[in-house]
C-alpha positions in Angstrom: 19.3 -10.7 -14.7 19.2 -6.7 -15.1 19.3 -4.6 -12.0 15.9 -2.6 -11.1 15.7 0.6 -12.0 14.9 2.2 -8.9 18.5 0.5 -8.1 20.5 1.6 -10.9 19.3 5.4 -10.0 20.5 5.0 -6.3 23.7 3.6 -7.5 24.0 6.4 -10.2 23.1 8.9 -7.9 25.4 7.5 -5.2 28.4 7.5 -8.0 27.2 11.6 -8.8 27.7 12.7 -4.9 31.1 10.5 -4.0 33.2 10.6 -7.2 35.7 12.3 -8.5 34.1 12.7 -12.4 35.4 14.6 -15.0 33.2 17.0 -16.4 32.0 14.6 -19.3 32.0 11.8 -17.5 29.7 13.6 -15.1 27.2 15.1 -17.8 27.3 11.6 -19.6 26.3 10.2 -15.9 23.6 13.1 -15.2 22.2 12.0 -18.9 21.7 8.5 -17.7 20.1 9.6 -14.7 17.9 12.0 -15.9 17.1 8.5 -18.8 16.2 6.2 -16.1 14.5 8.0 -13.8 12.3 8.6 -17.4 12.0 5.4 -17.6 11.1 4.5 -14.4 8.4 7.2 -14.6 7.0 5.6 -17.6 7.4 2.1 -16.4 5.0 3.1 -13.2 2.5 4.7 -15.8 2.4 1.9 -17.5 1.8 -0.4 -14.8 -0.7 2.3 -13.8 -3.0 2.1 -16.8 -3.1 -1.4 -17.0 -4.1 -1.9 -13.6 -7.0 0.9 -14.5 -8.0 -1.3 -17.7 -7.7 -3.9 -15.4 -10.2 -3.3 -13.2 -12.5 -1.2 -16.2 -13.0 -5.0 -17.8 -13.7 -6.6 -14.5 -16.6 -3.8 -13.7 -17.6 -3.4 -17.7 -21.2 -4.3 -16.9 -21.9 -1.7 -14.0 -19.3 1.0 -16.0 -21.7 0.5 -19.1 -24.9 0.9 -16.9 -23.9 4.5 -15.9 -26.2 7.4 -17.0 -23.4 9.2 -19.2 
């Protein structure tokens, strides 16, 4: 089972403030943070717009009824 990506970002972002990096291995870790909070992002759009399409087919009839 994968981690959640809110999660993963706390962890990452957890690892960014308290360890001692290397300047590549803290770009390479700023990288993957700025990808998953992207995703993350996305995913909640996603989830957005299908809960709007959602509830657009269960209210189709009075939508369709509206003067424009």
């Amino acid at each position: 089972m994968t981690m959640p990506i809110d999660q993963q970002i706390a962890e990452l972002k957890a690892e960014l403030a308290n360890a001692c990096l290397t300047t590549r291995e803290r770009r390479e870790a700023k990288r993957e943070l700025e990808f998953l909070i992207e995703q993350d992002r996305s995913d909640a759009e996603t989830g957005y717009f299908a809960d709007v399409e959602g509830c657009a087919a269960v209210h189709a009839a009075e939508l369709a009824a509206l003067p424009f």
